[in-house]
C-alpha positions as CSV (number, residue, x, y, z in Angstrom):
1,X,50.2,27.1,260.4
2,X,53.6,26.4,260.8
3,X,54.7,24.0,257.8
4,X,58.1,22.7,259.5
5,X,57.1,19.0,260.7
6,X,56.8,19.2,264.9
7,X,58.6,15.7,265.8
8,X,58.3,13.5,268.6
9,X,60.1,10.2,269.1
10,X,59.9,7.2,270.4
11,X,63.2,4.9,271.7
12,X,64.7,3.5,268.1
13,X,63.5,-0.2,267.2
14,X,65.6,-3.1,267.9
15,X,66.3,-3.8,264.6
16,X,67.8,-0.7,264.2
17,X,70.2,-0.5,267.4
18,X,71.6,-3.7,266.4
19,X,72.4,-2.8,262.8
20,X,74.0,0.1,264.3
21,X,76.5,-1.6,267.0
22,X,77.3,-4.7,264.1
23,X,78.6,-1.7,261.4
24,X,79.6,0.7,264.4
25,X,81.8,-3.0,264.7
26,X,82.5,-3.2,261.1
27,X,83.6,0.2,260.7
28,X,86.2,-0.1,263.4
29,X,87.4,-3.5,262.2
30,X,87.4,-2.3,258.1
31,X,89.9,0.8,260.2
32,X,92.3,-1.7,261.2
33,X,92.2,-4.4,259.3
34,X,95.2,-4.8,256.5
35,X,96.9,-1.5,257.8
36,X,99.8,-2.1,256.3
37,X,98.7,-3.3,253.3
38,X,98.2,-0.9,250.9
39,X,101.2,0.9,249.2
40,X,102.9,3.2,251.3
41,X,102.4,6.5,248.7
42,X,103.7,9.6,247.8
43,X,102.3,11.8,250.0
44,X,102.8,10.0,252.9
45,X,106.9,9.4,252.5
46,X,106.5,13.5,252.7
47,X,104.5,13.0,255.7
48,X,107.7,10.2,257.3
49,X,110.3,12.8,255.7
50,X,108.7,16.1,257.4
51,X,108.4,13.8,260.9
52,X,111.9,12.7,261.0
53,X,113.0,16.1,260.8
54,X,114.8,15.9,257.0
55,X,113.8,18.6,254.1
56,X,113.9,17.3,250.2
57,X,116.2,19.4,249.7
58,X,118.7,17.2,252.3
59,X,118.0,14.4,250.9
60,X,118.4,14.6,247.4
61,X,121.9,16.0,247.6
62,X,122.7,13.3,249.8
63,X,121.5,10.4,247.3
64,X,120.9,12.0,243.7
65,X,124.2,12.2,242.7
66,X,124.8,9.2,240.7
67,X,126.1,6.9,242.7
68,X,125.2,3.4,243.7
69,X,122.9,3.1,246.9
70,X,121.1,0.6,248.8
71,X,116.9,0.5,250.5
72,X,118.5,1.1,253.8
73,X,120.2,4.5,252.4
74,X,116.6,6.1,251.5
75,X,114.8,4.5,254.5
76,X,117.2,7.0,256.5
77,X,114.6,9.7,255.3
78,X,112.2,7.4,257.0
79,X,112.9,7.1,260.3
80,X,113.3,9.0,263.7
81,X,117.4,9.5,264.9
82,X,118.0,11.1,267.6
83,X,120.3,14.0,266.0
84,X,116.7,15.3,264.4
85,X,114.5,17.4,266.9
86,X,110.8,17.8,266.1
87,X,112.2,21.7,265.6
88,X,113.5,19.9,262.4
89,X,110.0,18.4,261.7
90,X,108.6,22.0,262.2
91,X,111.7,23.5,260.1
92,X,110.6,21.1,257.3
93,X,107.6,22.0,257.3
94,X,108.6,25.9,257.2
95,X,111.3,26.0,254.5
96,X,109.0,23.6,252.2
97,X,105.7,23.0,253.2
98,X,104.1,25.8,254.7
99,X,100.7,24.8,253.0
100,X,100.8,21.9,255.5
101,X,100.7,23.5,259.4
102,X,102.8,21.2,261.7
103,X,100.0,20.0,264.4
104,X,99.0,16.3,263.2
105,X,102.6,16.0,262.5
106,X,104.6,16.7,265.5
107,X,101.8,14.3,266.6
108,X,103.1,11.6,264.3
109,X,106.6,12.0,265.4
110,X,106.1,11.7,268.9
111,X,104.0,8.5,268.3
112,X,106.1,7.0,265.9
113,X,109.1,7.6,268.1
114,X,107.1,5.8,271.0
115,X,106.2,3.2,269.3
116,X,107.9,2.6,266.5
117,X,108.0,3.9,262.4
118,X,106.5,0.6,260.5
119,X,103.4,1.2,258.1
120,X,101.4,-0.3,260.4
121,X,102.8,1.9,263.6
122,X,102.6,5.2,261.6
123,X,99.0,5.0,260.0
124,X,97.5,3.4,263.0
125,X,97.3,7.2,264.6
126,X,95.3,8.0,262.0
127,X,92.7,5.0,262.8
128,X,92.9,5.9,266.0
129,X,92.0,9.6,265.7
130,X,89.9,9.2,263.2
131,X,87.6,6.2,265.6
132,X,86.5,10.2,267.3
133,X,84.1,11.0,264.4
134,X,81.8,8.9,265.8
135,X,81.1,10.8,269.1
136,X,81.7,13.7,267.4
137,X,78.7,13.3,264.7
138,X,76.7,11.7,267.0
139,X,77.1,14.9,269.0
140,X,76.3,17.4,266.4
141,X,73.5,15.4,264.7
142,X,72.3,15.9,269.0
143,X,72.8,19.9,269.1
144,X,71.9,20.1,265.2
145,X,68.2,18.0,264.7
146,X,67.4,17.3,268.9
147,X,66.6,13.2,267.9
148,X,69.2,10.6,268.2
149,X,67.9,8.4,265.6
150,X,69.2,10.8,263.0
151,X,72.9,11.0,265.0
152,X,72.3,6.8,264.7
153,X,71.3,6.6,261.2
154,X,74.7,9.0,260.7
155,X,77.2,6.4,262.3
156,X,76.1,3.9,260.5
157,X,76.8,5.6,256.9
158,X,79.9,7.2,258.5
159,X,81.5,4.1,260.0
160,X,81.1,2.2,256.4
161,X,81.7,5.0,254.7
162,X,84.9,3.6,251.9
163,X,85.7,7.5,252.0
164,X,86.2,7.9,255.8
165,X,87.9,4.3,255.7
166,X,90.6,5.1,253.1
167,X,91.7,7.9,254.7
168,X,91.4,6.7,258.2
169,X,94.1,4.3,257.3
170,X,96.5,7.2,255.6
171,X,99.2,8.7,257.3
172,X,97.8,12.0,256.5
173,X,96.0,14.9,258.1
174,X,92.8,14.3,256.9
175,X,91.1,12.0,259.4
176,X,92.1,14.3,262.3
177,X,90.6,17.3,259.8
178,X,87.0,15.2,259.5
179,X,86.9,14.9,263.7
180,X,87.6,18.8,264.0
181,X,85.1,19.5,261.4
182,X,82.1,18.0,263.5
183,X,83.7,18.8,266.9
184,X,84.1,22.7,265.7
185,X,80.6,22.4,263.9
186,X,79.1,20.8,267.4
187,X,81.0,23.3,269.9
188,X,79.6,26.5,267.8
189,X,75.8,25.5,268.0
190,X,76.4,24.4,271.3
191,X,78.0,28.0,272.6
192,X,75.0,29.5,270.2
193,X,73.0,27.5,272.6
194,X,74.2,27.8,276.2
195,X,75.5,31.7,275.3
196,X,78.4,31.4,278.2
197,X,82.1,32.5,277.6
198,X,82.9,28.8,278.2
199,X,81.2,27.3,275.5
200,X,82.0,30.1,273.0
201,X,86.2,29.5,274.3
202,X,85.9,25.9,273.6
203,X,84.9,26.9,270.2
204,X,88.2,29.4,269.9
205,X,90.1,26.1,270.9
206,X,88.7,24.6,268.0
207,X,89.2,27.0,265.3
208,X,92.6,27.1,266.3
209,X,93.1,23.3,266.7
210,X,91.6,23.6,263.0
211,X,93.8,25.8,261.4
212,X,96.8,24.0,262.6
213,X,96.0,20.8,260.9
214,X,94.8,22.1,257.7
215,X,94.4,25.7,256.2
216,X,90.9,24.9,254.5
217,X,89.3,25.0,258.2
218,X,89.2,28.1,257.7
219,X,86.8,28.1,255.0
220,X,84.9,25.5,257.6
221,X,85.4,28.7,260.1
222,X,83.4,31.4,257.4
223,X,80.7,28.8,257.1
224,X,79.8,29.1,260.3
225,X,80.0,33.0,260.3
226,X,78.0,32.8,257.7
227,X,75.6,31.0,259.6
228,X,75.5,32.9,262.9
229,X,75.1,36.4,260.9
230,X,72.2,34.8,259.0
231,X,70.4,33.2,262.7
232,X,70.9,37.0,263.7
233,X,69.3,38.4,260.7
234,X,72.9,40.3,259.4
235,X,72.8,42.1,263.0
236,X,75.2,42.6,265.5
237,X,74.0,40.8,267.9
238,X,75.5,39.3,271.1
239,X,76.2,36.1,269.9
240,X,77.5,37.9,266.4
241,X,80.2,39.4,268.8
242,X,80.8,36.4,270.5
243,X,81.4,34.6,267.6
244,X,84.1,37.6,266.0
245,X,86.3,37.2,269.5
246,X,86.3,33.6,269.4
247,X,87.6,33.6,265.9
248,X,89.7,36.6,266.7
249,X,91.2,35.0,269.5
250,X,92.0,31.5,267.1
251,X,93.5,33.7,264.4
252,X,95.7,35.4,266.9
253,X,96.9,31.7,267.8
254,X,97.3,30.7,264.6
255,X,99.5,34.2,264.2
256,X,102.8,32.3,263.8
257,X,102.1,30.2,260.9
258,X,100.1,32.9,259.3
259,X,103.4,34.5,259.6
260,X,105.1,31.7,258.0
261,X,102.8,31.7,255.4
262,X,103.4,35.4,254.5
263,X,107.5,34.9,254.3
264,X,107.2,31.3,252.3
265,X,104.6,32.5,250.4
266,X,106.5,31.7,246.8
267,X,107.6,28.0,248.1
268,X,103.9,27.7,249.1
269,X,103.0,28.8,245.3
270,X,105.3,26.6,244.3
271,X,104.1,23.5,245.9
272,X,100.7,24.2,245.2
273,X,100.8,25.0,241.4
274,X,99.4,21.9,240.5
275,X,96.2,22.5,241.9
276,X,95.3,25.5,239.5
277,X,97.6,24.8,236.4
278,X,95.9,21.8,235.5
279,X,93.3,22.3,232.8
280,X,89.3,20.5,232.8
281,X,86.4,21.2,230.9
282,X,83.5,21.9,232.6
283,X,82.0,18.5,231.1
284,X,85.1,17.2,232.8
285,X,84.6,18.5,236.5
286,X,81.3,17.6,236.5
287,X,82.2,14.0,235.9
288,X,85.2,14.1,238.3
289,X,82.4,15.9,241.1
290,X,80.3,13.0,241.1
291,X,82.7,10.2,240.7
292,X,84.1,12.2,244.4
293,X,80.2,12.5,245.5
294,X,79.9,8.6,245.1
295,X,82.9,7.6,247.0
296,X,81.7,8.5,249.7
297,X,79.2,5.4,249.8
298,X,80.2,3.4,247.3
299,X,84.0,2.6,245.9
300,X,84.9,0.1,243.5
301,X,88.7,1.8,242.6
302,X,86.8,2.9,239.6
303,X,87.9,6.2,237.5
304,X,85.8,8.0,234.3
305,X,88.6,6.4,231.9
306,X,87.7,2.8,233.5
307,X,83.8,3.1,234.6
308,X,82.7,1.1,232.1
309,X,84.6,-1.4,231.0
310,X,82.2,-4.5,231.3
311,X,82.8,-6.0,234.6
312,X,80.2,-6.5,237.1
313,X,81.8,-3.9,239.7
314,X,81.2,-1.1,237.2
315,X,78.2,-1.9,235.8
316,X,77.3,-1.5,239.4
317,X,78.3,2.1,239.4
318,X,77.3,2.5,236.4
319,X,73.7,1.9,238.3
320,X,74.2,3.5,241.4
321,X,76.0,6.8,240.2
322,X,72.7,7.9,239.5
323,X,71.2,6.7,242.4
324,X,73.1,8.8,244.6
325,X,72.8,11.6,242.3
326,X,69.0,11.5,243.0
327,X,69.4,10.5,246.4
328,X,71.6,13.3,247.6
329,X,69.4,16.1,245.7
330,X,66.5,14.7,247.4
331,X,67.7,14.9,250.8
332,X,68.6,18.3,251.0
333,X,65.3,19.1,248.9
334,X,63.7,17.0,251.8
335,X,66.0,18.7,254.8
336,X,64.9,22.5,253.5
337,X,61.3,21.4,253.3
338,X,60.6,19.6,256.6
339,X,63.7,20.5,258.8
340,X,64.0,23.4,261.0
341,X,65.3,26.8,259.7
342,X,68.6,26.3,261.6
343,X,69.2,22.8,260.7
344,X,68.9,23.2,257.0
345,X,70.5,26.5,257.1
346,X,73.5,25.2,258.9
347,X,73.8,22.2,256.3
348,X,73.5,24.3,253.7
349,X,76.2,27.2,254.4
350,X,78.7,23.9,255.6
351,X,78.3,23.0,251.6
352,X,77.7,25.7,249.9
353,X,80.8,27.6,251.9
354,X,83.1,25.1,251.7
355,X,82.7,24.3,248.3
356,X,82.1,27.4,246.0
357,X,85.5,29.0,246.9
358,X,86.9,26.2,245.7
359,X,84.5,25.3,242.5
360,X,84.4,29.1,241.2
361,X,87.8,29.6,240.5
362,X,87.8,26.5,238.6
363,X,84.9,27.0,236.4
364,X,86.6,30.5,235.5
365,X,90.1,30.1,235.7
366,X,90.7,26.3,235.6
367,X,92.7,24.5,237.9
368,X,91.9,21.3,240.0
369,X,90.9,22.2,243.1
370,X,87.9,20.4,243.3
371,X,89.2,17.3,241.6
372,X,90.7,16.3,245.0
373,X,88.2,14.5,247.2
374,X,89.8,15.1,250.3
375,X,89.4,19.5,249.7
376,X,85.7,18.9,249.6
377,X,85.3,16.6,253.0
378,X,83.5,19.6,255.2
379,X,80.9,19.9,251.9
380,X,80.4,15.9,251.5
381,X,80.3,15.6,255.5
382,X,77.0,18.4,255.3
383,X,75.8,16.0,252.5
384,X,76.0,12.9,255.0
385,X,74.3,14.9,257.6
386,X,71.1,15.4,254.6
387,X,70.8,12.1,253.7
388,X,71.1,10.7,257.6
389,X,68.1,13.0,258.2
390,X,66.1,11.8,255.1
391,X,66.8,7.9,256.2
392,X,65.8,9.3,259.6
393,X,62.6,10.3,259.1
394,X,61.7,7.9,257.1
395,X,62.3,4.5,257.6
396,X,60.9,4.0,261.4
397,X,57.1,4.3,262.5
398,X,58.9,5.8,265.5
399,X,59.1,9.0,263.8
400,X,55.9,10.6,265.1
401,X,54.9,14.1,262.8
402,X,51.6,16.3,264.2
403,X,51.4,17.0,260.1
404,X,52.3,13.7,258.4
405,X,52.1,9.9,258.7
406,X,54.6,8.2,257.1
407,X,53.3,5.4,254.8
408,X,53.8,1.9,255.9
409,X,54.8,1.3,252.1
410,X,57.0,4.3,251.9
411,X,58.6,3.5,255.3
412,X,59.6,-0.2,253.5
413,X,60.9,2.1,250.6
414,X,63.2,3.8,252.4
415,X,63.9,1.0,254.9
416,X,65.2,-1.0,251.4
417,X,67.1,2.1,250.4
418,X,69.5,2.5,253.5
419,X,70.1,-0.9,253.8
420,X,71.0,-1.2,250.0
421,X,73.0,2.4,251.0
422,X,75.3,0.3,253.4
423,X,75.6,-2.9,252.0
424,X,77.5,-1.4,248.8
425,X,79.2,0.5,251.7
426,X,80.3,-2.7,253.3
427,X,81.1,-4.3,250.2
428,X,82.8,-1.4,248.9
429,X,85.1,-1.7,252.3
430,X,85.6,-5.3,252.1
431,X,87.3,-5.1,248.1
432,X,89.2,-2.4,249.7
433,X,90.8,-3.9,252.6
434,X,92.1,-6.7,249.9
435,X,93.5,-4.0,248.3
436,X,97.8,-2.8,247.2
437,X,96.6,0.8,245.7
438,X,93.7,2.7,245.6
439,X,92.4,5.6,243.4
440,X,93.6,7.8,246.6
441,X,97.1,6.5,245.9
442,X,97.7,7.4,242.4
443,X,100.4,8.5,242.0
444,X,101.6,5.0,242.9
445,X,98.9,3.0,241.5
446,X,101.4,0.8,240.0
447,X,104.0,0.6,242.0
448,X,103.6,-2.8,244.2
449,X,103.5,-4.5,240.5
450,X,106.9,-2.2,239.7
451,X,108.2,-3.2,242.8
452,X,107.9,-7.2,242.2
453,X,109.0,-7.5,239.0
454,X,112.5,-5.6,240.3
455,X,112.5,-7.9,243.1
456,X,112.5,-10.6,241.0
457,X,115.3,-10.6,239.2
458,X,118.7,-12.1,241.0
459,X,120.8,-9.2,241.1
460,X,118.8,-5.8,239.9
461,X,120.2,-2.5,239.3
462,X,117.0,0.5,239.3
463,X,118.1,3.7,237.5
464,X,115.6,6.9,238.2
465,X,115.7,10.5,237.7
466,X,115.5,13.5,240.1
467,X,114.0,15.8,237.7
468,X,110.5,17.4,237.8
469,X,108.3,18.5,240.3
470,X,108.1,16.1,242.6
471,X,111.9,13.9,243.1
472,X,112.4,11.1,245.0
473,X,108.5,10.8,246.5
474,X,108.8,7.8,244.0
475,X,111.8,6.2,245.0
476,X,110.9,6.7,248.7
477,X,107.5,4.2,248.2
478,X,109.6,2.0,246.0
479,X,111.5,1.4,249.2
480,X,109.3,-0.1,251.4
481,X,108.4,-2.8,248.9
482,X,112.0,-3.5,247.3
483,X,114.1,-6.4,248.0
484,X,116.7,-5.6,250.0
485,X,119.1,-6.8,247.1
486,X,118.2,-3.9,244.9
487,X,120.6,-1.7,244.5
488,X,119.5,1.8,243.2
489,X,121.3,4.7,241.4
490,X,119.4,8.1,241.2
491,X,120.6,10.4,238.6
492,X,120.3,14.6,237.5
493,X,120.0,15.0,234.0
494,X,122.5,15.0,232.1
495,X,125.0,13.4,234.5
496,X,124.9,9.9,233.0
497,X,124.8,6.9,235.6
498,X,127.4,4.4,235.9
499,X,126.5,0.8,235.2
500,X,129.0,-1.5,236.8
501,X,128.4,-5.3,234.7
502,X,127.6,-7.4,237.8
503,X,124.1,-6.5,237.7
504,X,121.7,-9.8,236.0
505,X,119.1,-6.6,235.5
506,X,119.0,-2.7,234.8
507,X,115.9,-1.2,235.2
508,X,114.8,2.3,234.5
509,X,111.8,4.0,235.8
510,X,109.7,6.7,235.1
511,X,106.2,7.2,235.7
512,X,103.9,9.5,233.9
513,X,103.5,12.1,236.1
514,X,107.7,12.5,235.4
515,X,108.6,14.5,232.9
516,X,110.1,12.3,230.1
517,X,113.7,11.8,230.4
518,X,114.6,12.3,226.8
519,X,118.1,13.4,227.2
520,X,119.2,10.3,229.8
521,X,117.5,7.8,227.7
522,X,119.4,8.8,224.3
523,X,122.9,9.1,226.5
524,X,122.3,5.7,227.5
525,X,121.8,4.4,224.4
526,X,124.6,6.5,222.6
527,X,127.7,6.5,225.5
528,X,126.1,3.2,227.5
529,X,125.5,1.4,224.3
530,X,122.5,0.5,226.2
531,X,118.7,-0.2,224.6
532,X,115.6,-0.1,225.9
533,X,112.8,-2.9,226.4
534,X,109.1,-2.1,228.0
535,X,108.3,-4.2,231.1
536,X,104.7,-5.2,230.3
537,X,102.0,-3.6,230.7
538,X,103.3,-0.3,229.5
539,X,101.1,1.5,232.3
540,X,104.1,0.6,234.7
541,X,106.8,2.8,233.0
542,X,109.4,0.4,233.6
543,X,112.0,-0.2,230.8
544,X,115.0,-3.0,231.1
545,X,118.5,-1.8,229.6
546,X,119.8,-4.7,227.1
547,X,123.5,-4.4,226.5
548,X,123.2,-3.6,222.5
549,X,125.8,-6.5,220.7
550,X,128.9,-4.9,219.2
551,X,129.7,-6.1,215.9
């Protein structure tokens, strides 16, 4: 006898469509609400810089040089002119991004040049874009399990999701990467279903749509070979073939920027090196794996060095790390042992694919790969898709099993979980949306606090470095929160900047992931006659020059 459970159901409960529409509601809203709130970061200057059509390289020999400059001079990097083309927003991209391939943003320029380059303007694309996940899982959980109380159960985690949320409302790549994910995922079973040149060319569309908005689709892309070879039993079937030309035909597409790739392949080491110089334990990574694992339902702004520092919002994770630990082991135990072959199968290679490639080379080499959430959103989306199908099947007597019954108390049991599931969902958004920065964010963690104590002061002078890795990235958030009667002076080691006497306040910045300006700060004091003073806390990196008294 076949032990897979045969399912039959019945239209979902009341109860259950309603809880569905009011966080389908509260998911949208959570999208939207406080857009503009939250610092305007690192990353995403890049993302304002590469749409208006200016390289780094432009801009810091335009304002590192020493002199005095106002907001308005590095907002210019900011904003849309009409002597910058989006062949400059490409060329950007080219000379010193090539990591990055330029679909979502020629996107962002041509909204943000229809409607306007405020916070608000410039994220709201990605709310928009990323509002298309819902249709999209729905559609998949449809062509993946056959019952829509599963696709149902999905929304709801997804739309309260404080992952999906936070980068919804980043001016990134990343939300439009999640809505490819399940539309390429859905368009491949579906073509492995209908078996028409159609259906298997919609998929080509989609693997090429992928690889131009990030380049780990294609590890997305080999999770599904993986899974079509293994349907066909590692023959070369029809469908096998079917699948090669449609990812032949996306690669031959996506030809250009492979291209690109190949002849800017040392400025694309370069601006990757962080992610395999940085050094973990194992210990380490497995702490940073499931701190990522849990943001996905529950997010306090909680890191390993904070988690437990006595306040109620981490004892809470304390408590539910665990939880989720259990929880998400259990649901793909559950998903192999009840599901069909090829929907476990299919969850499985999405994880297992997407993830190793990533995870090996940092257990054995090092590096930090899989430190960053966002790399690992095609394994945590497979997870989602698990645990909707474990809440699924268990928390409705609408779920009808020739095998099983499911337990009127163990249907309350799993009815309590989801509910708990979402509420720290919904909480987790709500502390969010009240939010400046975000663990997301941190490389700017601090800087709405840096930015107010600047402001504060009647005439301010802010003194920075270009050096290290990444110039300017800082100075370009600073902007949007900066009075506009701060002036700024941004120096090269060891040209020394010079400090005209009108200013009430000199302030000198550099935050940790600088390197330490050594060589400026004992100038200063020696040729300046200048000494330094921490701005409390000392997290902020923020010293204030004192004139030191001549005798």
């Amino acid at each position: 006898m076949n032990s897979r459970l045969s399912h039959s159901w019945a239209p979902s409960p009341s109860w259950l469509r309603f809880l569905v529409i009011v966080l389908l509601l509260l998911g949208v809203f959570f999208r939207f609400v406080n857009l503009d709130r939250k610092v305007y970061w690192f990353d995403e200057t890049f993302t304002s810089l590469r749409i208006s059509g200016y390289t780094e390289t432009e801009a810091i020999e335009n304002v590192c040089d020493g002199r005095e400059i106002g907001i308005e001079d590095l907002q210019k990097y900011q904003r849309i002119t009409p002597a910058k083309t989006w062949k400059d927003t490409i060329n950007s991209l080219v000379v010193e991004d090539p990591q990055h391939p330029p679909l979502y943003y020629l996107m962002a320029r041509f909204w943000v040049q229809w409607f306007g380059s405020s916070v608000a303007v410039t994220r709201s694309l990605s709310v928009l874009i990323s509002l298309l996940v819902f249709p999209c899982i729905y559609w998949l959980c449809i062509e993946l399990f056959q019952f829509s109380l599963v696709a149902w159960v999905a929304i709801a985690l997804l739309a309260v999701s404080p992952f999906h949320v936070l980068y919804a409302q980043e001016a990134r790549q990343y939300g439009l990467w999640t809505v490819i994910i399940l539309l390429s995922s859905a368009t491949l079973l579906r073509a492995m279903r209908l078996k028409t040149k159609l259906s298997w060319g919609i998929y080509a569309a989609t693997v090429v749509i992928g690889l131009y908005t990030f380049l780990f689709s294609g590890l997305v892309t080999i999770a599904h070979g993986i899974y079509v070879f293994t349907t066909a039993k590692l023959r070369f079937t029809k469908m096998v073939i079917a699948y090669l030309l449609a990812v032949l035909a996306g690669l031959l597409a996506f030809t250009p920027w492979i291209l690109v790739i190949m002849t800017k392949s040392t400025q694309l080491h370069k601006a990757t090196s962080w992610t395999y110089e940085l050094r973990y334990s194992l210990l380490q990574m497995i702490k940073q794996w499931v701190l990522n694992l849990s943001y996905f339902f529950v997010d306090f702004d909680y890191d390993l060095q904070r988690v437990y520092d006595g306040s109620i919002s981490k004892l809470m994770v304390r408590i539910l790390i665990p939880f989720i630990l259990i929880l998400v082991g259990y649901s793909i135990y559950f998903l192999c042992r009840k599901a069909q072959k090829q929907a476990w199968l299919f969850v499985l290679t999405l994880i297992g694919a997407t993830a190793l490639p990533l995870a090996i080379p940092d257990i054995i080499l090092g590096g930090a790969r899989t430190q960053v959430p966002r790399y690992l959103i095609p394994a945590f989306l497979g997870i989602q898709l698990a645990v909707s199908y474990l809440l699924a099947t268990q928390i409705t007597s609408t779920y009808v099993s020739v095998y099983v019954s499911v337990n009127i108390w163990r249907q309350k049991f799993w009815q309590f979980v989801m509910i708990g599931l979402l509420s720290v969902g919904v909480i987790s958004c709500v502390v969010m949306s009240q939010a400046e920065s975000w663990w997301s964010k941190d490389l700017n963690i601090y800087t709405p606090q840096v930015a107010r104590i600047i402001s504060q002061a009647s005439q301010p002078l802010l003194i920075t470095s270009c050096q290290g890795i990444w110039p300017l990235g800082d100075e370009l958030s600073l902007s949007y929160l900066l009075a506009p009667k701060v002036r700024l002076q941004l120096v090269k080691e060891p040209n020394l900047p010079k400090i005209s006497n009108r200013f009430s306040d000199v302030f000198l910045y550099n935050p940790n992931h600088n390197p330490p300006l050594q060589i400026l700060f004992e100038q200063i004091e020696k040729e300046l006659k200048y000494k330094f003073e921490n701005v409390s806390p000392d997290q902020l990196k923020l010293l204030r020059l004192v004139p030191i008294l001549r005798n």
